[in-house]
N, C-alpha and C positions, 0 to 999 in steps of 0.2 A: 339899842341894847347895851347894857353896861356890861361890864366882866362880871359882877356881882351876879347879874339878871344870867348867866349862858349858865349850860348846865352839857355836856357833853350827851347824855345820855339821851337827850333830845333829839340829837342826832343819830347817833349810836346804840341804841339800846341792846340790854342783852338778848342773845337768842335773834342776832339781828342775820347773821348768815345765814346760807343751806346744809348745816349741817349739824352734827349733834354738837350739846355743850353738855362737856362731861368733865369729869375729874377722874384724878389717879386714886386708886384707894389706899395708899400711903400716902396722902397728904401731910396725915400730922405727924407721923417719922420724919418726911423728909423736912416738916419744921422746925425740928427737933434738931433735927443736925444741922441746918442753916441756921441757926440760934447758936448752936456751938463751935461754930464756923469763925460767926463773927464774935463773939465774944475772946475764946481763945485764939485766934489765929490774927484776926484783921486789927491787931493790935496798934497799927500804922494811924489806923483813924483817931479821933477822938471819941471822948467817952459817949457826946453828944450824938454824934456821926453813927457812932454803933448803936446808938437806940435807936434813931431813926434808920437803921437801914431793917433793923427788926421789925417798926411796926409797918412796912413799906411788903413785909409778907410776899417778897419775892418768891418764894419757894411755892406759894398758890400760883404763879405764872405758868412755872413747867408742871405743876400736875395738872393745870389745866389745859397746857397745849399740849403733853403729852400722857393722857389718861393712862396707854395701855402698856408702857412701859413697867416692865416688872420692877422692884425695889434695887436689885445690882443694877440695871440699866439705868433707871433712873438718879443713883449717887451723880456720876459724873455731869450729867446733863443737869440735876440741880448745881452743881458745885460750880459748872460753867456760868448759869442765872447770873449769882450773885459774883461769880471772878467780871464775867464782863460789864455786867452793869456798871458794877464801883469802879473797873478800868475805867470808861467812858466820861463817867461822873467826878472822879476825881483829877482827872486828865483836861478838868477844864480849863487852867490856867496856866497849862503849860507852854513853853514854847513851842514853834512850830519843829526844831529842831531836838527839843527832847521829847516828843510826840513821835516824831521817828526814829526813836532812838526803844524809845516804849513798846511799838511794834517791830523793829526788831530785834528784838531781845526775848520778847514774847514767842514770835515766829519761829527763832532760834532752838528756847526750849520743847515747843511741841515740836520740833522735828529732828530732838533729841538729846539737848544740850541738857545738863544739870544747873538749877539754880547757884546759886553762891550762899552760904549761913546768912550772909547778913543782907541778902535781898527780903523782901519783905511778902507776906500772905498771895499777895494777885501773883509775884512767880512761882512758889513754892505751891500752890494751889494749879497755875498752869501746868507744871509738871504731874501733879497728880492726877488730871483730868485727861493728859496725854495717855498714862500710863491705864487707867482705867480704861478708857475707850479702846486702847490698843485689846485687851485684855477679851472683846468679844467683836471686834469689829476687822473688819479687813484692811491690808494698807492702801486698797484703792480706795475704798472712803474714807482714811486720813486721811490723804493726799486730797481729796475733796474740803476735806474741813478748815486744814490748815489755808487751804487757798482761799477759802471765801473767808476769813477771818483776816488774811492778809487783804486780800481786796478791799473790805469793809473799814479797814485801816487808810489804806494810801488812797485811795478813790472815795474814801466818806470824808471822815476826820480830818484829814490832810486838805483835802479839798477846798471845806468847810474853814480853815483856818484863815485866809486873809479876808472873808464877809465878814467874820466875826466880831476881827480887830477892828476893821471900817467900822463896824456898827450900820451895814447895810447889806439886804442882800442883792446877789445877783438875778438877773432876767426869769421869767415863770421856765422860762423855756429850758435856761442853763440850772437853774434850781432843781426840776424833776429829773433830770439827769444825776448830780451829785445825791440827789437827797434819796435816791434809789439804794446808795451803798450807804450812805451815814447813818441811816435808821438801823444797821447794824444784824438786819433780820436775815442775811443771806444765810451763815454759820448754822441758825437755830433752827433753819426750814430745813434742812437737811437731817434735823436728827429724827424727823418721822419715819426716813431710811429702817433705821434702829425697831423701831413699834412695827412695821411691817416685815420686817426679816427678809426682805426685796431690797436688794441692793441694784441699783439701775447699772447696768454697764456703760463702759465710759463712750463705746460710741451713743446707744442711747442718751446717757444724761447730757454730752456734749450736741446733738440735736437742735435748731433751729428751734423749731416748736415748743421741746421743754423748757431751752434758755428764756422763749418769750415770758413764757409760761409763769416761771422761777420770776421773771421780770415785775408782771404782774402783781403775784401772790405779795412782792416786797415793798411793791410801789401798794399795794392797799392796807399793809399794813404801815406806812409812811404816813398816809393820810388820815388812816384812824389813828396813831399816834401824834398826830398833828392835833387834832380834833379833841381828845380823849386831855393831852397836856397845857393847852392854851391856860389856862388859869394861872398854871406855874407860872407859865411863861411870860407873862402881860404881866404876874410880881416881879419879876427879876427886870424888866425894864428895858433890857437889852440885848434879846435873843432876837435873830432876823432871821432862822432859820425855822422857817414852821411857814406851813404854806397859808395857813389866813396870812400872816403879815405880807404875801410874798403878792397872794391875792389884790390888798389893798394896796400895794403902793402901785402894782403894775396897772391897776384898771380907777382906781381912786373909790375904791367901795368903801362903804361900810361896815362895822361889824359885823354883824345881822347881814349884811349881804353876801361877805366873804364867806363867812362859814357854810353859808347855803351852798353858795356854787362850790368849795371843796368839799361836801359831801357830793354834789354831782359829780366833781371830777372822780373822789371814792364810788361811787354805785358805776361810775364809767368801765374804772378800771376791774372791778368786779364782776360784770356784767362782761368785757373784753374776755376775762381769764375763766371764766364759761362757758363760751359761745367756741373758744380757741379748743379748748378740750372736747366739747363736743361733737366738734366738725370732726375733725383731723384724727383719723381714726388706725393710722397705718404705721403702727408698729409692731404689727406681725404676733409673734409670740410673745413678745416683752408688752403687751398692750395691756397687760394684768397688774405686770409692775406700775406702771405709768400712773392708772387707775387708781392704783393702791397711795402711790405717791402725790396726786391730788387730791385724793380721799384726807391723807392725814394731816398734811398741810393744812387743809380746808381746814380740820378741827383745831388747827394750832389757830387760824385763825380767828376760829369761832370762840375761842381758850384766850388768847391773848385779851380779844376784846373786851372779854367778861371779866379780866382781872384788873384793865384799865376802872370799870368799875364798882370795882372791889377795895383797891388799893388806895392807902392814905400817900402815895407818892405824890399823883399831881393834886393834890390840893389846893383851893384857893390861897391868895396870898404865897404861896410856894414853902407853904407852913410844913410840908411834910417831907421837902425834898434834905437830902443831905450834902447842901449847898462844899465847894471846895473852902475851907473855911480862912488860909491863908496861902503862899504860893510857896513860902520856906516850908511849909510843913510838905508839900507835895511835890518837895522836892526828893523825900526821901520814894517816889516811884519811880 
């Protein structure tokens, strides 16, 4: 099989989970304001860069992982889409030390700090997102948010930094581990929180069980975004963080072979984070919450998927990504 010949959805098709795939019925408002987002705001990029992040129709992501979110709940949660994608995305070519410098500064503002005039959209946008969210949410689920945003930072990104420069990655075994926090889904699983109006408590959510659980839910959506981005990724030449490549060098597969068995290892870990929830059934009173919080997650993952094949992001050739275009220019993040 050539790169040419794979097609994700072979794998992945939509409507491929147990659950409904639905949309927000403010979709096209909230494309409307992510269109104005990045036009006036994300002036940082180029002019290139802003087209492509438009027709990449981020804003179909969160109405599709989170349908039931009203229009005010919904701003900030799209607002976060696009701040943390273009974070991640444009934070390619940073150093390891201004990567940490990225995240906490980030950190900083959402736990209170005010941007600076002359910082640019992704922090003036972080404060906004703080500021909204605080606005119907409780401080224990900020205090939630802000940690797995931090996590996703220093245990993804961070992590991920000296494979990268090698231009190899490390063992299948230390891979699934890092690449748990890098796919950056901890932050977004959480805002189903918000659509259920079930806020887990913290000894709840801190629970063995739900951590597995939370585990799972991030490690499947790792490997359908493994799955879903391969084409980009085999354009750009030099990505080792994607489990086919991680597959192939560890066992000496094949295309065609790898991506089989990481869809096994995907129906593995989905088939784990069902079987987990069904047994274990002893959270007394809060068993409803819990319920409710795999319920929506489920759809964010059933949301996510279907936007993976929606979206002109991973496109063959990596035609549609909005590549870091030089490293002075990102410097001003």
């Amino acid at each position: 099989m050539t790169a040419e010949q794979f097609n994700s959805s072979d794998y992945l098709p939509q409507g491929f989970y147990p659950w409904p795939d639905l949309i927000n019925p403010h979709v096209e408002q909230m494309g409307r304001d992510m269109d104005s987002w990045i036009d006036n705001d994300y002036t940082f990029l180029t002019e290139k860069q802003r087209e492509i992040y438009k027709k990449m129709r981020l804003h179909r992501c969160t109405a599709r992982m989170w349908p039931d979110l009203t229009y005010e709940q919904a701003i900030p949660c799209n607002r976060f889409m696009l701040q943390y994608v273009a974070l991640d995305d444009q934070a390619e070519h940073l150093s390891l030390e201004e990567i940490q410098q990225l995240r906490t500064r980030c950190t900083d503002i959402l736990r209170g700090a005010e941007p600076a005039p002359e910082e640019n959209a992704l922090y003036h946008h972080m404060a906004m997102i703080r500021d909204e969210f605080h606005a119907f949410m409780p401080d224990l689920w900020m205090e939630r948010f802000i940690y797995y945003f931090y996590q996703s930072f220093r245990y993804g990104i961070e992590l991920e930094f000296p494979y990268k420069i090698a231009h190899r990655p490390p063992s299948l075994n230390l891979f699934k581990t890092i690449r748990e926090y890098s796919v950056l889904m901890r932050p977004y699983l959480i805002l189903g929180e918000i659509e259920s109006g079930l806020i887990l408590p913290q000894h709840i959510f801190e629970h063995i069980v739900v951590q597995k659980m939370i585990s799972h839910m991030t490690l499947v959506v790792a490997w359908q975004n493994d799955i879903h981005s391969l084409p980009k990724e085999m354009a750009k030449g030099t990505e080792v963080f994607n489990l086919i490549f991680v597959l192939q060098q560890e066992y000496n597969l094949s295309l065609e072979d790898a991506c089989a068995e990481a869809l096994r290892i995907h129906n593995e870990e989905l088939k784990n984070l069902m079987d987990l929830h069904k047994e274990y059934r002893e959270f007394g009173e809060y068993q409803e919450y819990i319920d409710k919080f795999v319920y929506y997650a489920g759809v964010g993952l059933q949301g996510v998927n279907t936007f993976y094949l929606e979206t002109n992001r991973y496109k063959h050739g990596g035609v549609g990504f909005a590549w870091p275009e030089d490293h002075s220019a990102n410097k001003s993040l």
